[in-house]
C-alpha positions, 0 to 999 in steps of 0.5 A, spaced: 714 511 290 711 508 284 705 507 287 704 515 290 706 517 283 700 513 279 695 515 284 698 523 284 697 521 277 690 518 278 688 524 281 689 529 275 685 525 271 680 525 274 680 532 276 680 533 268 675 527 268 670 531 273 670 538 269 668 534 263 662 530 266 660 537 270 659 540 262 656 533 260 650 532 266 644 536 263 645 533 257 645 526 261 640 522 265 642 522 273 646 517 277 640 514 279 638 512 272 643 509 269 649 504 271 655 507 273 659 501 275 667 504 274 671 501 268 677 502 266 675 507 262 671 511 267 671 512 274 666 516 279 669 522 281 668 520 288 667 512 289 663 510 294 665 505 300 663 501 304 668 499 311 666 492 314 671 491 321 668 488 328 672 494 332 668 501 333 675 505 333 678 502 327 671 503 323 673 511 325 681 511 324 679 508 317 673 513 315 678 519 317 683 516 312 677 516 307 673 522 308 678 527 303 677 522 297 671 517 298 665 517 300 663 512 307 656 510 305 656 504 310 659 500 315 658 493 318 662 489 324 660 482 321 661 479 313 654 477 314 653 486 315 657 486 310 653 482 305 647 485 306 650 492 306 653 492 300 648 488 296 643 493 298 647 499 297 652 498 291 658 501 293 664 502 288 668 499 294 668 494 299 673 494 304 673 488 309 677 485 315 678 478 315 677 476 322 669 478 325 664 474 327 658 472 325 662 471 317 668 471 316 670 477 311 673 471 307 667 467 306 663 473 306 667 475 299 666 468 296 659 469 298 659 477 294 663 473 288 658 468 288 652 473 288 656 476 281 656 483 286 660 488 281 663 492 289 671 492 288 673 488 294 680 491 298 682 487 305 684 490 310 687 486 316 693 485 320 694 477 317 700 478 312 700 470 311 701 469 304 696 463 304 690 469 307 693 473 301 692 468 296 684 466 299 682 473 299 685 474 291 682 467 289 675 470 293 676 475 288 679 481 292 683 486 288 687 489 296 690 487 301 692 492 306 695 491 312 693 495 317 699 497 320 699 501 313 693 503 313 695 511 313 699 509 307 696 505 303 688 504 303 687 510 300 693 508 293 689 501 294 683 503 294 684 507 287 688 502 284 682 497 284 677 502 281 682 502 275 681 494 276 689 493 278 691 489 283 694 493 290 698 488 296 703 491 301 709 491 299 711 489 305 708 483 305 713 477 302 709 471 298 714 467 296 
C-alpha cells in the first residue's frame, strides 16, 4: 500500500512539475544541449528506459507494462548489448536481467558502474536469493524486481530509482 501511494504521489508532482517546465522551455536551452540526468530534486517527465533480457517475449511484456509511463529506447538480449546500448544512449533507466548470455547482467552493471554511467539501474529476474540481491545492490543497482511482479512492481521500481530510492520486492525475505 505504501509503495502505490508514494508512486500515486509521485505522479501529481510531476504533472505539476510538467506544466511548470512546459512555460519555462522557450526560455530554456533544449534537452540536447544540456544535462538532464534526474536529481532528487528534478525528474524527467518521462524517463527514458533501456530493457536488457534475453527472452524476445519478456522484452514485449515488459515494454507493455512501460508504454503508459516511460519511453523504451532500447533493448538488448545480452550485458554486453546492454552496455553498448546504454552507454551510447544514456538512458534515465537500465532494467537488466541477471541470466543472459554473452555477459551476464550482473557483471554488465559492475562494468556500467565502473564506466561512472550516471543510467539507474533496476533488475528484473526471477532469482529471489538474497545473495543475488546483495550483488546486484553492491553493483550499484537501485531495483530488484521480480519477474512474477512485474505487472506490479517494475513501473513503483522504476520511479522510486528516479528519485534515488532503493525498490526490492517485498516478497523477497534477506534475513
Amino acid at each position: 500500500m505504501k509503495v502505490a501511494g508514494r508512486h500515486t504521489f509521485t505522479k501529481t508532482i510531476l504533472l505539476s512539475w510538467s506544466l511548470t517546465t512546459v512555460q519555462m522551455d522557450s526560455n530554456s536551452r533544449s534537452r540536447q544541449d544540456r544535462d538532464d540526468r534526474p536529481t532528487k530534486e528534478t525528474v524527467p517527465i518521462i524517463p527514458r528506459v533501456v530493457l536488457a533480457d534475453d527472452q524476445k517475449e519478456m522484452l514485449r511484456a515488459i515494454v507493455l507494462a512501460l508504454r503508459d509511463e516511460f519511453r523504451v529506447v532500447g533493448t538488448a538480449e545480452n550485458g554486453t548489448e546492454a552496455i553498448d546500448i546504454t552507454t551510447r544512449l544514456c538512458p534515465d533507466v537500465l532494467v537488466l536481467d541477471i541470466c543472459m548470455p554473452v555477459e551476464n547482467g550482473l557483471t554488465a552493471a559492475y562494468h556500467l558502474r565502473d564506466l561512472g554511467s550516471k543510467t539507474k539501474v533496476i533488475f528484473l529476474t526471477v532469482n529471489h536469493d538474497p545473495e543475488f540481491v546483495e550483488a546486484a545492490m553492491s553493483a550499484g543497482a537501485l531495483g530488484y524486481v521480480l519477474k512474477q511482479s512485474l505487472a506490479a512492481e517494475l513501473v513503483p521500481a522504476i520511479w522510486s530509482a528516479m528519485h534515488g530510492n532503493v525498490f526490492i520486492s517485498p516478497s523477497i525475505h534477506l534475513y
